[in-house]
Backbone as CSV, one residue per row, in Angstrom:
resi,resn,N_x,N_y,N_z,CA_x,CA_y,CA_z,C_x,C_y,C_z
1,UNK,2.758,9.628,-13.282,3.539,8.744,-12.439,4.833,9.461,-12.029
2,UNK,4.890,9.248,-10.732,6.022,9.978,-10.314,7.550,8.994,-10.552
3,UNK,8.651,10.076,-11.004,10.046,9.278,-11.601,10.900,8.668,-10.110
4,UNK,11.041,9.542,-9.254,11.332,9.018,-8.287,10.616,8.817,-6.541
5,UNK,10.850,8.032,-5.866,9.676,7.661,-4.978,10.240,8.694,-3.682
6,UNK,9.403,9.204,-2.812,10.001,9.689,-1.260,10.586,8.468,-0.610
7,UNK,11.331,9.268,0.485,11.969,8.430,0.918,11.871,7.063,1.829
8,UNK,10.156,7.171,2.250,9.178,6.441,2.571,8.732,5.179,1.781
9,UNK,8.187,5.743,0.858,8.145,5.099,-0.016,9.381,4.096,-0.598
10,UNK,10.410,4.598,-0.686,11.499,3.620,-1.047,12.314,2.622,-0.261
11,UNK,11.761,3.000,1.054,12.059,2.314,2.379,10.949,1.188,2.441
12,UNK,10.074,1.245,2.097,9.140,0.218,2.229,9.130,-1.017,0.939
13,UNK,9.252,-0.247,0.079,9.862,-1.318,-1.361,10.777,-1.950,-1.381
14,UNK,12.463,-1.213,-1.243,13.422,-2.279,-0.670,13.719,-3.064,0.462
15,UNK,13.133,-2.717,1.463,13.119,-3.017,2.822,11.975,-4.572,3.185
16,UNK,11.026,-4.002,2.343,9.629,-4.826,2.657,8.790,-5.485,1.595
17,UNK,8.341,-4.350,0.630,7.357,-5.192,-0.592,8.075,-5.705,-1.519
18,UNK,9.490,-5.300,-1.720,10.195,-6.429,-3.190,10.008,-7.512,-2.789
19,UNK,10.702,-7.651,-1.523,10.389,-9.402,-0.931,9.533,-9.821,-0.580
20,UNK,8.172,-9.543,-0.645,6.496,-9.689,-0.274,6.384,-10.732,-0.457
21,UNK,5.984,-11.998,0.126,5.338,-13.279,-0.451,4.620,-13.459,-1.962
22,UNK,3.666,-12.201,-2.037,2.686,-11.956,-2.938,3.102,-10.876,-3.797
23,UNK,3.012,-11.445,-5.168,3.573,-9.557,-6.162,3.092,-8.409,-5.819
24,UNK,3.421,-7.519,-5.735,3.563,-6.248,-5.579,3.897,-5.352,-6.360
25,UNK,2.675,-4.570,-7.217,3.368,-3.442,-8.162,3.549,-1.961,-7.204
26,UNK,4.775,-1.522,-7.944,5.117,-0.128,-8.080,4.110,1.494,-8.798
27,UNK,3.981,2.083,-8.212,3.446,3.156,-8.994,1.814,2.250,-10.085
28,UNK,1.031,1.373,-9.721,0.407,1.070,-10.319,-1.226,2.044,-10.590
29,UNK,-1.226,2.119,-12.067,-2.564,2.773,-12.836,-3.844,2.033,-12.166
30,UNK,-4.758,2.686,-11.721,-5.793,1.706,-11.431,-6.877,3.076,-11.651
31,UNK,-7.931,2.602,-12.335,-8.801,4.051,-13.072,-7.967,4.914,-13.325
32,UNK,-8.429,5.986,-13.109,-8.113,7.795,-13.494,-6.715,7.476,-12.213
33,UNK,-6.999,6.749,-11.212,-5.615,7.066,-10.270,-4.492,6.197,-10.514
34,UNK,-3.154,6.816,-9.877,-2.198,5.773,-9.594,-1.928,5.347,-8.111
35,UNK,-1.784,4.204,-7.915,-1.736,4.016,-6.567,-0.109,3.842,-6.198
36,UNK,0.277,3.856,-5.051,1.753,3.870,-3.816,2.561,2.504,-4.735
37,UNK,1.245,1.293,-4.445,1.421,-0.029,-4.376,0.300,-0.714,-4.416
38,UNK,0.512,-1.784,-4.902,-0.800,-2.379,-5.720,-0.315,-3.785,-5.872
39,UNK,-1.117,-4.820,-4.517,-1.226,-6.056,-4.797,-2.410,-6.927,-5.346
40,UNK,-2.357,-7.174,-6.341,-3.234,-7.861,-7.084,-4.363,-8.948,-6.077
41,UNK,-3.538,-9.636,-5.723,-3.560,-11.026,-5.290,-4.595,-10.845,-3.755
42,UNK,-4.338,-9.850,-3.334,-5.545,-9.727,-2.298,-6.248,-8.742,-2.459
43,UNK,-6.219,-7.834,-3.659,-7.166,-6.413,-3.871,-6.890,-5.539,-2.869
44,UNK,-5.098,-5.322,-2.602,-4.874,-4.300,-1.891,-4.246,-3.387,-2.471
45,UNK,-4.783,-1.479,-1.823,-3.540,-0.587,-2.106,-3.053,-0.600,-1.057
46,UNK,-1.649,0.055,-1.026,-0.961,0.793,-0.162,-0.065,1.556,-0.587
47,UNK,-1.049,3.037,0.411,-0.498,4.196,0.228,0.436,5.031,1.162
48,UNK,1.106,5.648,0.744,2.157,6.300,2.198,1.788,7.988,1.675
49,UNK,1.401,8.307,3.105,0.638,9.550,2.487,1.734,10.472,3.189
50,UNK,2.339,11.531,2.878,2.778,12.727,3.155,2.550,14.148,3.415
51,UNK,2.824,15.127,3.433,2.368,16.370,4.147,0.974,16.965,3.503
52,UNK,1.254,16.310,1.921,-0.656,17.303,1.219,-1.834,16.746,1.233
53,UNK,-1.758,14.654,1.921,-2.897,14.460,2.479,-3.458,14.928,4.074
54,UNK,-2.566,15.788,4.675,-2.872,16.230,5.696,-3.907,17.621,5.510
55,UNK,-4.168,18.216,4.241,-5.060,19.329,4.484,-6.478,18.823,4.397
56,UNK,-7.179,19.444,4.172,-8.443,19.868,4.295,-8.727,18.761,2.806
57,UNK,-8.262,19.844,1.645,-8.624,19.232,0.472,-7.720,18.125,0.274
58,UNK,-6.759,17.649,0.770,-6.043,16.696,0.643,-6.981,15.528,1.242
59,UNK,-7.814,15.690,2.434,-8.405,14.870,2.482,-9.221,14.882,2.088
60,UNK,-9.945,15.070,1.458,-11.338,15.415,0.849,-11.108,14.476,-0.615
61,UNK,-9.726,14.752,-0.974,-9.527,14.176,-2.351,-9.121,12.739,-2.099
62,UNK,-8.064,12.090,-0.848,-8.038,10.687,-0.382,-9.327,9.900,-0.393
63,UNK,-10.355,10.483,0.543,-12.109,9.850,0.995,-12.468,9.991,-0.426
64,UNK,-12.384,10.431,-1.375,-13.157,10.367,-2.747,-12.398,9.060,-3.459
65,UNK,-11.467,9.190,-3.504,-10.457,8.165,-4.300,-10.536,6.958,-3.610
66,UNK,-10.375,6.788,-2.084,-10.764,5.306,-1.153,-11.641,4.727,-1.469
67,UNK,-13.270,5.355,-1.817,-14.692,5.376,-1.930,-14.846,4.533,-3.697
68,UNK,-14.208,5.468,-4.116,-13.833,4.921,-5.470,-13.595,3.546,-5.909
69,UNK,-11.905,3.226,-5.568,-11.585,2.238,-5.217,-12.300,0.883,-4.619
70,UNK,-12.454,1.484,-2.939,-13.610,0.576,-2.418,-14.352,0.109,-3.449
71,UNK,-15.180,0.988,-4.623,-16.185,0.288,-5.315,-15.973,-0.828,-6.211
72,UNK,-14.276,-0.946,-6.589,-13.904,-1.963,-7.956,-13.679,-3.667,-6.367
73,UNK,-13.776,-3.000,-5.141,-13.404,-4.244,-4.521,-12.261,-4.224,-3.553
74,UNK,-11.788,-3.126,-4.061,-10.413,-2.755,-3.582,-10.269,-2.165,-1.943
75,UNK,-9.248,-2.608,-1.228,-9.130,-2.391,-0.053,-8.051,-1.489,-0.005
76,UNK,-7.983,-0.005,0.804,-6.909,0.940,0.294,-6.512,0.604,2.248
77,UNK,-5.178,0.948,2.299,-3.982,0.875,3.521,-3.398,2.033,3.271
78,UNK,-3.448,2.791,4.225,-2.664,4.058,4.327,-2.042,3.846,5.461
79,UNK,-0.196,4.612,5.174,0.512,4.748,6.362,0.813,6.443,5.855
80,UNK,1.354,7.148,7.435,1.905,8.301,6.956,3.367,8.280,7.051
81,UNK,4.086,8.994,6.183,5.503,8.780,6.040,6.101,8.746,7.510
82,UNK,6.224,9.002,8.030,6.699,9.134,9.495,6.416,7.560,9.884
83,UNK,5.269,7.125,10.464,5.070,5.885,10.482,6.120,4.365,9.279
84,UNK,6.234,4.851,8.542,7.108,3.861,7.923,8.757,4.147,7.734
85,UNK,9.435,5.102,8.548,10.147,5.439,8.685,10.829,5.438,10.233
86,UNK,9.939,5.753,10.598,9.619,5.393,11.772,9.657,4.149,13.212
87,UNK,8.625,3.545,12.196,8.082,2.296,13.240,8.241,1.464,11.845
88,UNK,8.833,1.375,11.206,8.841,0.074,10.021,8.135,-1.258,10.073
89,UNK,9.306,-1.323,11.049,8.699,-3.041,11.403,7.464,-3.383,12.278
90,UNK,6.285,-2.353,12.534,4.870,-2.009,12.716,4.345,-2.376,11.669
91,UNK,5.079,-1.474,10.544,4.207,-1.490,9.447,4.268,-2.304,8.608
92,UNK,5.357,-3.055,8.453,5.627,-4.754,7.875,5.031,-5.883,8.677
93,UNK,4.490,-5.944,9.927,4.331,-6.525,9.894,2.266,-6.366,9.976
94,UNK,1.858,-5.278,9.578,0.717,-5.127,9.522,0.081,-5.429,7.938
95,UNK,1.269,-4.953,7.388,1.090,-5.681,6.139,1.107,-7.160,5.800
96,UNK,1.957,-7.954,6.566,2.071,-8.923,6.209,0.664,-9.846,7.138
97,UNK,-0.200,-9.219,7.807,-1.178,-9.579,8.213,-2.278,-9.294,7.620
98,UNK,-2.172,-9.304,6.182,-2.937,-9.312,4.856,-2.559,-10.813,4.587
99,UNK,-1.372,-11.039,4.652,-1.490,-12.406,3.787,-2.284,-13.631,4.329
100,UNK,-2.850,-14.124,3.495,-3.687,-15.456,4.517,-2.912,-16.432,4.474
101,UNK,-3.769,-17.641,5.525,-2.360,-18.304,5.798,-2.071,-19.269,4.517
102,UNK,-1.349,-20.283,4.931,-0.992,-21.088,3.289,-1.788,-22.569,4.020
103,UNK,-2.254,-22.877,3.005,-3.548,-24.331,3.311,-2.577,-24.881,3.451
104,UNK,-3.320,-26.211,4.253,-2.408,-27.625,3.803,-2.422,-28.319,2.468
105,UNK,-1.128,-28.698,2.793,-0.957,-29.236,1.289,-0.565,-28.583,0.719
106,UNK,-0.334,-27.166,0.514,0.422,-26.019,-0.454,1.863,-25.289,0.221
107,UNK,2.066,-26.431,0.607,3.368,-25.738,1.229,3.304,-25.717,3.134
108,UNK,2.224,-26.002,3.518,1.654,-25.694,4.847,2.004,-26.986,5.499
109,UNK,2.220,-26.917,6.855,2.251,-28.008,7.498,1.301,-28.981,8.286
């Protein structure tokens, strides 16, 4: 587990997933991997990928680990750092088009 996050990464946590409707872990263990971000509550990752998923074997090792994942149920979201630095509020609000809506009666109108 990495001690401190890029700067991507830390832009999207204070900016966006602390305040998520839905919990949101940090640096979360899931098998042999750790994931970006890890919401329970809808079986999502999200990852912010940087310059070493851009090679060859960088991708080779993402499509193995997605595939993976995919198999426990899991739905993986990749942004590249640029994109969340970037275009933020793209990417907040693509995230937040994970959340479903809220029924009636639970708060809904």
């Amino acid at each position: 587990m990495r001690q401190n996050p890029t700067p991507a990464e830390k832009k999207l946590w204070q900016d966006c997933l602390r305040n998520f409707p839905l919990r949101v872990l940090r640096q979360r263990p899931i098998d042999n991997f750790i994931v970006d971000f890890y919401c329970a509550s809808l079986k999502l990752v999200i990852e912010i990928d940087g310059e070493s998923h851009f090679t060859q074997q960088g991708k080779n090792y993402d499509e193995e680990r997605t595939r993976i994942l995919e198999g426990y149920g899991i739905t993986v979201v990749r942004f590249i750092n640029v994109d969340v630095l970037q275009n933020f509020e793209g990417v907040c609000r693509e995230l937040e088009g994970w959340i479903p809506p809220t029924p009636l009666g639970k708060g809904g109108f």
